[in-house]
N, C-alpha and C positions, 0 to 999 in steps of 0.2 A: 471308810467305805471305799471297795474295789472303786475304777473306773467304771468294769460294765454294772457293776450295782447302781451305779450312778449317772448313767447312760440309763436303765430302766428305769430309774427314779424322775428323769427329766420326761424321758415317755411318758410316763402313767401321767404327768400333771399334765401333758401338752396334748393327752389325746383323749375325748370323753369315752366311757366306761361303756356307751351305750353301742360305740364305734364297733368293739372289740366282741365277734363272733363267739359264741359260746365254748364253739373247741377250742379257742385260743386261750380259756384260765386255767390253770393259772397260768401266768405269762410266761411265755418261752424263750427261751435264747433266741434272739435273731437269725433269719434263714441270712444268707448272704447268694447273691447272684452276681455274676463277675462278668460281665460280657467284653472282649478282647474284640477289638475290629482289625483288621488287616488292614499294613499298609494305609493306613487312615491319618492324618498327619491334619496338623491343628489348620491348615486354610482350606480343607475339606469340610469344617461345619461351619453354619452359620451363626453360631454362639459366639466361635471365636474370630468372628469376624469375617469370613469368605465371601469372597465376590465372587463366588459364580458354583454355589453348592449351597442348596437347603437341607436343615436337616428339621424342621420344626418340634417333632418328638422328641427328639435329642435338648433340642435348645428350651424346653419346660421343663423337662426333668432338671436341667441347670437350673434355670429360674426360682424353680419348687425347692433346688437344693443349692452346692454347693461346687461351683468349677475351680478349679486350678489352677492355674497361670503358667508354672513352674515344677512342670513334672516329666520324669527325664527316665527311659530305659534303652538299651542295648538299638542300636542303630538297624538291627536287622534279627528277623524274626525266631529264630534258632535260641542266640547268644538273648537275646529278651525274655524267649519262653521260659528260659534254664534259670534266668535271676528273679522272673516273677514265681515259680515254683518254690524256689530253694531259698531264696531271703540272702544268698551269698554270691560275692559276686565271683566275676567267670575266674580271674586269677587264685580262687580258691578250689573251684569246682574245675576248672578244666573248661569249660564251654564255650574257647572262646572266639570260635568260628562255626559255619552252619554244620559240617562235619563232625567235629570235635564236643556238643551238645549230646552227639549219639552216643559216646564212652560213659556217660554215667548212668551209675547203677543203681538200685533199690537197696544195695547191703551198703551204700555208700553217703550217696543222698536222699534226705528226706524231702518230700513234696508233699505241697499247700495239705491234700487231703487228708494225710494218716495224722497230722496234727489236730486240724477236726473230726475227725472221725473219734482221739478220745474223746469227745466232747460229745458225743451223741450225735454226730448229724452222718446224712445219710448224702453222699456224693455224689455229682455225676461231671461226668468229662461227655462234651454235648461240641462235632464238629470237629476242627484244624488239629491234630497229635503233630503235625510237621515233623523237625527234627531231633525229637526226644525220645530217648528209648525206652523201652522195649515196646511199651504199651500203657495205656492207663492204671489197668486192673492189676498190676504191679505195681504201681506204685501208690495202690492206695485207692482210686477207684470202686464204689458199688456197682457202678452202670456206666456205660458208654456207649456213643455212638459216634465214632470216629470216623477219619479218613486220613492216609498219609499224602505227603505232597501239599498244594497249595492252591489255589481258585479252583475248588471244585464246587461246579454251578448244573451243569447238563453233560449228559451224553453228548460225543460232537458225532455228527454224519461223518460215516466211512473210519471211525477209531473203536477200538474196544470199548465196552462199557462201563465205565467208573465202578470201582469196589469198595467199598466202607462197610466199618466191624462195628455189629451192633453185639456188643455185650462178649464179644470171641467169637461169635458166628461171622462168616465171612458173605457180605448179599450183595449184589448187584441193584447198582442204579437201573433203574425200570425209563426206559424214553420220556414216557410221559413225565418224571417225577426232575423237581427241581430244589436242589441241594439243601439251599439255604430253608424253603419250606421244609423241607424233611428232618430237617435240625429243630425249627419251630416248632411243629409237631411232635417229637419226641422232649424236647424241655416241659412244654404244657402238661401232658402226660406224666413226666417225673415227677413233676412242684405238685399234679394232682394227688398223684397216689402217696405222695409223701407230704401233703398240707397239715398233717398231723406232729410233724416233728419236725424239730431245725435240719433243715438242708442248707446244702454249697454246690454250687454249679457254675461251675469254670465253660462256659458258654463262649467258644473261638469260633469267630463269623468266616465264612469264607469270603467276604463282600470286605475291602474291594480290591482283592488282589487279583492281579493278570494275571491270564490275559482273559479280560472282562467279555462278558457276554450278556445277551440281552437279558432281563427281567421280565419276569410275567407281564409288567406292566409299561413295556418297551413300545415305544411307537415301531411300527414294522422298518422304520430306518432310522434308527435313532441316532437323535445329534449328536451326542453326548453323552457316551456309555455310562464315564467317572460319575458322571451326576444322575445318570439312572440308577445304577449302584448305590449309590448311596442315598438315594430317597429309599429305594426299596430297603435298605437295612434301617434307616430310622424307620419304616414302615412297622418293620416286624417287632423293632422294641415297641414303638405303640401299642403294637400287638400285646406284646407280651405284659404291658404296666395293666391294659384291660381286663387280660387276664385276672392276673393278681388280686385286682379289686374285685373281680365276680366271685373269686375265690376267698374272700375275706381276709386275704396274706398279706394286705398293702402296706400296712402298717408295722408290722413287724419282718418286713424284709432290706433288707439292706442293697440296693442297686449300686453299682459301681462302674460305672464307663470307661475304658481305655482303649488307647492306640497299639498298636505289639508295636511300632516304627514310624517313621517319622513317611509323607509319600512318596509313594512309588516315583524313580525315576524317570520314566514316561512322562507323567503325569505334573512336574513338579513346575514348570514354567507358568502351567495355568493357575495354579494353586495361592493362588495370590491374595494379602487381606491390604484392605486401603488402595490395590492398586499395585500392590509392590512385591516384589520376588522376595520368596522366604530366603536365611542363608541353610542351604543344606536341604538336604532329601534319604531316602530310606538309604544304607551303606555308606551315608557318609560321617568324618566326625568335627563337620558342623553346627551347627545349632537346632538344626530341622532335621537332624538326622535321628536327634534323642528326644525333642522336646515334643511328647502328644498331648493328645485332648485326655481331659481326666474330671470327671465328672460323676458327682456322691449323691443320692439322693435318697435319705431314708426320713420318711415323712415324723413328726415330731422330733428328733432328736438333729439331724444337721439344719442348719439356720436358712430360712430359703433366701433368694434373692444374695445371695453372697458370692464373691471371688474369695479365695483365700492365693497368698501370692510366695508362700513359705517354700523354699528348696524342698523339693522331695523326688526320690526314687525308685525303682521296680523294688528294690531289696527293701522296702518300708512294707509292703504288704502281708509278710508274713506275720510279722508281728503286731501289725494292725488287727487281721483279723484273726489273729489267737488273742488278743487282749478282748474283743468287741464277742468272743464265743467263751469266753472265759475258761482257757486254755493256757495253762503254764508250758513254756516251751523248754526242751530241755539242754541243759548245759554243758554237754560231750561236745558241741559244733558252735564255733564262731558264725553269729548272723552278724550281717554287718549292717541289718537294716533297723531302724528306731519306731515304736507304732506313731501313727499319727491320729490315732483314735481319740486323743483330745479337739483337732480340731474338726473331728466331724460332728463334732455338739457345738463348735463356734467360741470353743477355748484355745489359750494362748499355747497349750500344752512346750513342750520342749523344742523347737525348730533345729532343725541343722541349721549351719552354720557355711557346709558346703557338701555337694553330690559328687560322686564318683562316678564317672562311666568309661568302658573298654571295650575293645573290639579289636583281634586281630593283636597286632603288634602296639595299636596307639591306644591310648589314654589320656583323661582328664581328668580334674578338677574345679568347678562351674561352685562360683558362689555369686552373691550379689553383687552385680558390674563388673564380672573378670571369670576370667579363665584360664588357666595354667594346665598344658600339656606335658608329656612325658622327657620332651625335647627342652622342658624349662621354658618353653614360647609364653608369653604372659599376652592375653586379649584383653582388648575392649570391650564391656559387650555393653555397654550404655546403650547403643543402637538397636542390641538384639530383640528381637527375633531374626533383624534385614540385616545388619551388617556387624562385623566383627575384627574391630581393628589389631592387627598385631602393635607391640610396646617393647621399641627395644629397648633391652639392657644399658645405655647410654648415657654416663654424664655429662657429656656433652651438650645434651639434647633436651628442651623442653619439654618434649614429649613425656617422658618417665618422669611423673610429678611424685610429691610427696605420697599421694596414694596409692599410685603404682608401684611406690619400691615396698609399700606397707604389704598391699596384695601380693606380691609378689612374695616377701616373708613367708607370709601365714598361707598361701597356698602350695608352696614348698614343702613346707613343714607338714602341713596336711598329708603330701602324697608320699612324704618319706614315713611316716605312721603306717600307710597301708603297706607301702613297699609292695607296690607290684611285681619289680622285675623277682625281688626272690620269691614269686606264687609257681604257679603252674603255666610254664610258659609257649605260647601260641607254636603250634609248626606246620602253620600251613602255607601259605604261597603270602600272606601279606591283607589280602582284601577281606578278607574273616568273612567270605563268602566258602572257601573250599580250602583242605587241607593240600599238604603238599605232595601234590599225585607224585611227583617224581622221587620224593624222599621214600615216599610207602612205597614204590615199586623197589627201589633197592633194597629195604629192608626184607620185603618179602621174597624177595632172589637168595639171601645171604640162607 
């Protein structure tokens, strides 16, 4: 028996017959909804603990499902988007600054959607396109209702009017209209007209990336934009779970919560769980730079009331949900990501062992209590999330115990397997924020 045959089969026992709306027989592949928050970083909700941000909608769909502990993508939103699309990471693809995202192509790499799409389901790209090119509907796309750029919330007084491409028509933000409701509004509308068949909706919040601005439900001088923001987006998933259930899709939809980045640098001093300064924030390669909120919630089949605490990655999702739409993926492209579709039924399925993350010129290796950079630096991260001790190399030194020369080994070895340096290697300025303006004006002289 496949997995997802076996995933349907733990359905049907766990959810009564009576549940399940008439258009729903025979049973369908699961819709899947993917909702990416900006800049949202794990001491922004209150599931995982934040001292000064509620997210309540958020923190039941945990409770109902399944959160994460240990789940890791590209430190900034570009090089994140490219490895949650592509299942590969940036030293394969190229991606690996916010620049260098825009170089790939649709004859090149494949994205999340044309993998589903053989599978019967009907797409939409809903919100944030940032720094991916060309456009959605290139790359696999049925519908879209995009924007480029980044916190796009309102019109501001005295600037042009924001533009966002519904479908390749090109419209203008209307004054009155506010961004993130107009994203709400068209996802409802898609999962309606398509409640008939498996959909996938790659749903990128603009909440809560800078520079923030008030919410519909903003006191006229609000104390606290971060936590305005972010009420109002767990607002709108509430929204949207209510949805679903009037719409008789609860059950066989598959929610999926993530961070694109760890929080915004502004914001990161306050961001605090217990009290305590995370280490790291959105660009950096930290421990808060990669580690976000990750949160599964599909009713009968993920186990509720559960953490699972197993190493996992952006490059895990593509073949998560090609296993979960029952979709063979094909064998011309190294994925470097493993499904984790066994543990969202609350099996042991395969674990890594250790995650891979880059950005820019650096990289790591992050397994259980350690961490091994591209410099060979070996950490501590017993402490982590707060703190992250370097381990030197030392015989001398009691420091480098028996375990740390062990880690040290086997995380070595690990990142000489992937061999970074011989991928596709970074040429922008360093921060895998921007390419190297000064190299590209030469080349462009010659």
């Amino acid at each position: 028996m496949t997995m997802f045959r076996l995933a349907l089969f733990h359905f049907s026992l766990l959810v009564p017959l009576g549940a399940l709306h008439a258009a729903d027989a025979p049973q369908q592949k699961p819709n899947i909804i993917f909702i990416l928050a900006d800049d949202l970083g794990i001491g922004n909700m209150s599931c995982y603990g934040a001292d000064h941000y509620k997210t309540p909608h958020l923190d039941n769909l945990a409770a109902e499902g399944t959160r994460f502990t240990h789940f890791y993508t590209a430190p900034l939103c570009g090089p994140s988007r490219a490895l949650i699309m592509t299942g590969r990471y940036a030293f394969r693809t190229g991606a690996t600054n916010q620049d260098a995202t825009g170089r790939m192509q649709p004859d090149v790499e494949t994205f999340m959607p044309k993998h589903l799409k053989s599978a019967g389901y009907a797409t939409s790209s809903i919100g944030k396109w940032g720094q991916l090119p060309p456009g959605p509907g290139e790359f696999g796309f049925d519908d879209w209702l995009t924007f480029r750029g980044s916190g796009v919330y309102r019109n501001q007084p005295g600037s042009k009017a924001e533009k966002y491409s519904l479908n390749g028509r090109e419209k203008t933000l209307r004054d009155s209209e506010y961004m993130p409701d107009l994203m709400h509004a068209h996802l409802i509308e898609f999962i309606t007209r398509h409640r008939a068949d498996p959909f996938y909706v790659y749903y990128s919040l603009s909440n809560v990336h800078g520079e923030l601005m008030r919410t519909p439900d903003s006191e006229p001088e609000p104390v606290d934009l971060l936590a305005d923001n972010c009420a109002y987006m767990d607002k709108l998933v509430g929204q949207l779970v209510a949805e679903l259930e009037r719409l008789k899709l609860r059950e066989r939809t598959l929610l999926v919560f993530m961070g694109d980045n760890g929080t915004g640098g502004k914001w990161a001093d306050k961001s605090t769980i217990g009290g305590k300064r995370l280490s790291g924030q959105k660009g950096s390669m930290l421990e808060c730079g990669s580690l976000v909120p990750f949160i599964v919630n599909w009713p009968g089949v993920t186990p509720a009331k559960t953490t699972c605490a197993d190493f996992l990655d952006a490059s895990d999702l593509v073949p998560t949900f090609a296993e979960i739409a029952g979709v063979s993926l094909p064998k011309d492209k190294l994925l470097d990501g493993r499904s984790f579709a066994p543990q969202l039924r609350g099996e042991r399925g395969q674990p890594r062992d250790h995650v891979f993350m880059q950005l820019a010129r650096d990289w790591w290796v992050r397994a259980d209590g350690w961490k091994l950079n591209q410099k060979g630096e070996l950490f501590d991260m017993s402490d982590a999330p707060f703190t992250e001790k370097l381990v030197a190399a030392d015989a001398d030194t009691d420091a480098d115990t028996d375990a740390s020369k062990a880690a040290r080994v086997r995380l070595t070895a690990a990142l000489a397997k992937l061999n970074p340096a011989r991928g596709i290697l970074d040429d922008g300025d360093g921060s895998g924020r921007h390419a190297n303006k000064t190299n590209n004006a030469k080349k462009r002289s010659k």
